[in-house]
N, C-alpha and C positions, 0 to 999 in steps of 0.2 A: 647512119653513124659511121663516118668513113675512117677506122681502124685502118691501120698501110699494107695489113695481107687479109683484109677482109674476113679475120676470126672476131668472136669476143675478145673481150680484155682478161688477161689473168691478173687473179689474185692473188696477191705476196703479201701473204702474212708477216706485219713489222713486228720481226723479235717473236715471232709468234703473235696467238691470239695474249697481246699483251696487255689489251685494255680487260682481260679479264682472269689471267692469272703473270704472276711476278717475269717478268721478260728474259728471254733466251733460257728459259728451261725446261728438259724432258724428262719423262717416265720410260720405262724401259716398255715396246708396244704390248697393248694389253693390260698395261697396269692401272692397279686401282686410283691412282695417285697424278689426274692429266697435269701433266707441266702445259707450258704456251704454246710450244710447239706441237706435240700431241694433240691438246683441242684446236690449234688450227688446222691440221689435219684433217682430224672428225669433222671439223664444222664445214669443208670443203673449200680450201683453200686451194691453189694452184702450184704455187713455190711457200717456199716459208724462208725467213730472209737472219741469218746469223750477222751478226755485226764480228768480226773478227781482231783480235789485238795476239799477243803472242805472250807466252812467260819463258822465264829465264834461258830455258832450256831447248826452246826453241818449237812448243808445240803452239799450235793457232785453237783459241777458245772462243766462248763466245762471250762478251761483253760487249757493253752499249760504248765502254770506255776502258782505257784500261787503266783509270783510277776506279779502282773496288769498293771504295768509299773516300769521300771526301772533307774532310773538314775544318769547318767555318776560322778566319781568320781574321785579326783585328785589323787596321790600316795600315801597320807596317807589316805586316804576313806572317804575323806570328801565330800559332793556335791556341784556339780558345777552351777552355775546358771548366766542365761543372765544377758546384761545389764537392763530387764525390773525387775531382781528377780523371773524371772520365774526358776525352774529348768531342767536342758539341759537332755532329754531323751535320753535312750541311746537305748528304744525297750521297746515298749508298744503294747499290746492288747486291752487296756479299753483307756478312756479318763479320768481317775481319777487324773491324774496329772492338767488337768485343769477345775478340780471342787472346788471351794475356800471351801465349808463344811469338805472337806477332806484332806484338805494341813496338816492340823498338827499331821495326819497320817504316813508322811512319816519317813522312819524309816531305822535303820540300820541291816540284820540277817546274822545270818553262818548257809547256807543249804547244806543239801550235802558238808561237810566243805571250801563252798567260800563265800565269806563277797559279800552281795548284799545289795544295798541301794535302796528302792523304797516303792510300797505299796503293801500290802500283801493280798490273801482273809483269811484269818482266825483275823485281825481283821475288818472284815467287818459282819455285819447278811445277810442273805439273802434280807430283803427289803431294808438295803443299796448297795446292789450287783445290785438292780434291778434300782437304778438309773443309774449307770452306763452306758456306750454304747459301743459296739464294734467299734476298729479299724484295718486296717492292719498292721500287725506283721512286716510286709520287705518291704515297700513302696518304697525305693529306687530300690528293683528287679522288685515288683511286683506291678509298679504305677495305673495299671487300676482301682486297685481294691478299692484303695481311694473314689472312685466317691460313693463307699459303706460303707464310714464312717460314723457312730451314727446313722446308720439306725435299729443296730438289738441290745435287750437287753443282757443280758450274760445270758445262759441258764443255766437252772438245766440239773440233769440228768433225773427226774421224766419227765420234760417237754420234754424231748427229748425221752423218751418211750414212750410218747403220741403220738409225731409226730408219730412214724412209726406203732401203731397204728393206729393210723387214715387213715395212708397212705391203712393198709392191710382194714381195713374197705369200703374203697372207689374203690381201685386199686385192692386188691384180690393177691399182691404182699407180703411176709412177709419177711420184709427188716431185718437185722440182727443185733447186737450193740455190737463195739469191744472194750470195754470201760478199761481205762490203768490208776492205781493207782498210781500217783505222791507224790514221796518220802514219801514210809508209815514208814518210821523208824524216821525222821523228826517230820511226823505227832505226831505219838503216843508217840516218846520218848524224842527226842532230842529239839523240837519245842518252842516257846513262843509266848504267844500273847505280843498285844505292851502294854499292864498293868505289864507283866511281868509275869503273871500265864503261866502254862503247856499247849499247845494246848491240850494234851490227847485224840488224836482220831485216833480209829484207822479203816483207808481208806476201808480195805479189810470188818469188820463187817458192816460197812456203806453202802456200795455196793449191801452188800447178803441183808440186813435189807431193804433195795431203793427196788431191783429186786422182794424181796417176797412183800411186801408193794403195789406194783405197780401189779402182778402175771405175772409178765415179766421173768420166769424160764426155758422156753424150751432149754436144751443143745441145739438144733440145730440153736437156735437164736443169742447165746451169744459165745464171746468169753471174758472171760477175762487173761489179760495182765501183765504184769511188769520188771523193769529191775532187783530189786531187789529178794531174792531167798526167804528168811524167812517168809513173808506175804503171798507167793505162798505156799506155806507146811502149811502156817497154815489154809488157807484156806481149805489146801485138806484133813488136818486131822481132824481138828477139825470147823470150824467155818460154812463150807458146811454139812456137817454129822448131826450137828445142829441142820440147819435150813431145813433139807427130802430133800435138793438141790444136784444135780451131774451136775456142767459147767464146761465147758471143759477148762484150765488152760493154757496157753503159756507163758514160760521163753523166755524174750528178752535179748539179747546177743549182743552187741555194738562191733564193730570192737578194743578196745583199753579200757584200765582203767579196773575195777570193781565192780558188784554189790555194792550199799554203804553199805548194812548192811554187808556186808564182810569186808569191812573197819574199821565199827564202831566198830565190835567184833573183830577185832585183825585176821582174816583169812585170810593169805597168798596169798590165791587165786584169779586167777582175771576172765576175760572172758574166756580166750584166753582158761583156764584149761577148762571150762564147754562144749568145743567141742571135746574134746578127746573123744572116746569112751566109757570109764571109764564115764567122765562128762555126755555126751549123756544119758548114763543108769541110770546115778541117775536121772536124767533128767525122765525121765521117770515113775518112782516113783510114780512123784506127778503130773506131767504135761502132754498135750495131744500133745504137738507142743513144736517148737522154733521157735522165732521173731529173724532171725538174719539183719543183717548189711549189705547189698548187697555186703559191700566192700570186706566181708570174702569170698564171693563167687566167684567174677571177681574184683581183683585189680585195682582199678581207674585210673592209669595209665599204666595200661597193658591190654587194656579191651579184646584182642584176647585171653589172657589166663585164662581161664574156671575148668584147669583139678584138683586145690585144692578145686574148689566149688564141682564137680562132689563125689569127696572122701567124703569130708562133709556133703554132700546129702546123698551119699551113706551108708554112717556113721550113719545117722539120721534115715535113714529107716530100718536098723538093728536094732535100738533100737523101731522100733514103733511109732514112731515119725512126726508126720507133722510136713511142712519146710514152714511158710510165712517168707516172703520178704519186707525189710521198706529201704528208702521211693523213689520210682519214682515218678522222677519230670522233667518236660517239660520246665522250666525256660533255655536261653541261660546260668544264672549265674553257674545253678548245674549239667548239664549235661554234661559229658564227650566230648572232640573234635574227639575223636574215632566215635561218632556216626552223627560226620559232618552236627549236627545240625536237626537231623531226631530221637525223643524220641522212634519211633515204632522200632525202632532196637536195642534199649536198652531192649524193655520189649521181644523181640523174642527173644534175645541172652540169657537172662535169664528164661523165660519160655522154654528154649531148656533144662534146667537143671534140668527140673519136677516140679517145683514148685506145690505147695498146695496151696499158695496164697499169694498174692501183695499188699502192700500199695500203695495208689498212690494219690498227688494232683491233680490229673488230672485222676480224672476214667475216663469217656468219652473216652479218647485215649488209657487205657488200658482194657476197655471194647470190642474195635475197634479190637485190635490185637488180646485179646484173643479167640475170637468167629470165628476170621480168621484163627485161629492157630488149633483151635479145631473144626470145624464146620465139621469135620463126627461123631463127638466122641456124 
């Protein structure tokens, strides 16, 4: 299993172990109460991966989105709401939709150019953030995990480099942090708060300014992330260079669509271009890896066919290139009927392909296979 520096694969816990408690939340180490991050931890993860957005004020949290909840809208976009006047959610992370201090919050944006109606964190401060509580993202998939509603605050990301220090302080473990800037073209350029001023921030100097602030710098602890291309180059020419910082960079690559800042600047290009070899080598450039899309590797309805991920791999390691993998998941709703209801056959058919490393809701199970997989190595 030709890996590009001849280790296993690490495992990066998505959002945490989120396929088994509410995504991107902690307990303080030791506590009785495992947020996602914490049982991914425990269950022996390698990184644990924060999605990042920012609020008002200019702190970096962890959200999947930085709509805190969203909801459902008729065909002209206007909101819809029960018969008690409550408004009908359509996917929520917090419980801000039923916090009455926050109702005249809700708002209408065009991100990433789609009209979302909900609430945002960028008009929120961080000690409005901190009332808030986590909930589960897919309770209709993922019902157990409800039983862990409004137990856990919305984290920083400050707070969550504590955690895993504390963790190596105690445990002698030095847990990893894959943390992924949400829509920095948004953030910095395109953005508004709900006064109507410029959000004006931008994700990636946030990050390096968090990491040095905190002396959370080791390349071998971090990876940082993104779907977008232009935040990544800027990081690696100027905003890293900076700060005396070298973290190792991974361009994500979505099976379909295109980077947004490619969008927004009129660029042709979409993902599909950034796997070519030509793409690969620019790739390279500026970045240490590619985060792709499993689906580019094994088409989801063709799961026995393997041999254009093989190319793609192979492709990638010509240029230098580590290959993680997003996102295994053990749900009946997202896993392929190829694998007849058995997740450890998903992550072997794809660790047969070399992998560098795995996303996964479910590290625990893909801890399991890959130690089985690799256990003379």
């Amino acid at each position: 299993m030709n890996t590009l520096k001849g280790r296993k694969p690490i495992i990066i816990a998505h959002r945490g172990a989120s396929g088994e408690r509410p995504e991107h939340t902690l307990e303080h180490w030791g506590g009785e109460k495992l947020g996602a991050y914490n049982l991914a931890i425990e269950q022996g993860a390698d990184f644990i991966e924060p999605d990042l957005v920012a609020t008002r004020d200019g702190v970096l949290i962890a959200r999947h989105e930085n709509a805190l909840a969203v909801v459902t809208t008729d065909a002209d976009g206007n909101p819809l709401f029960d018969k008690n006047g409550d408004p009908i959610i359509d996917e929520a992370t917090t419980n801000v939709a039923n916090l009455e201090q926050f109702r005249n919050r809700l708002t209408t944006k065009i991100i990433d150019g789609k009209s979302i109606t909900g609430w945002f964190s960028e008009d929120f401060t961080r000690e409005e953030i901190k009332q808030l509580r986590a909930i589960e993202r897919i309770p209709e998939i993922r019902p157990d995990n409800t039983q862990f509603d409004l137990l856990f605050q919305i984290p920083t990301l400050a707070e969550i480099i504590d955690l895993v220090k504390q963790v190596e302080v105690e445990t002698g473990r030095k847990i990893g942090i894959y943390p992924e800037t949400k829509h920095p073209t948004y953030f910095a350029k395109q953005g508004k708060c709900l006064d109507g001023t410029a959000i004006d921030i931008e994700l990636s100097q946030l990050l390096i300014d968090t990491l040095v602030a905190k002396n959370f710098t080791d390349p071998n602890r971090i990876f940082i992330q993104s779907f977008e291309v232009a935040n990544l180059k800027d990081l690696n020419e100027k905003i890293m260079p900076a700060a005396a910082v070298n973290i190792p960079l991974i361009q994500l690559i979505d099976s379909s669509g295109a980077p947004f800042d490619f969008v927004a600047n009129g660029n042709p290009r979409a993902y599909k271009d950034l796997i070519t070899p030509d793409g690969l080598a620019e790739i390279a450039t500026y970045a240490k890896g590619i985060g792709l899309s499993k689906h580019l590797l094994v088409p989801a309805a063709e799961s026995d066919r393997n041999e254009e991920g093989k190319i793609l791999i192979n492709n990638a390691r010509k240029a230098g290139l580590l290959v993680h993998v997003f996102t295994f998941r053990s749900d009946e709703f997202y896993l392929s009927p190829h694998y007849k209801g058995n997740p450890e056959r998903e992550y072997e058919q794809f660790m047969k392909l070399g992998l560098d490393g795995f996303f996964s809701d479910f590290p625990e199970t893909g801890k399991k296979v890959r130690d089985q997989m690799y256990a003379e190595n």
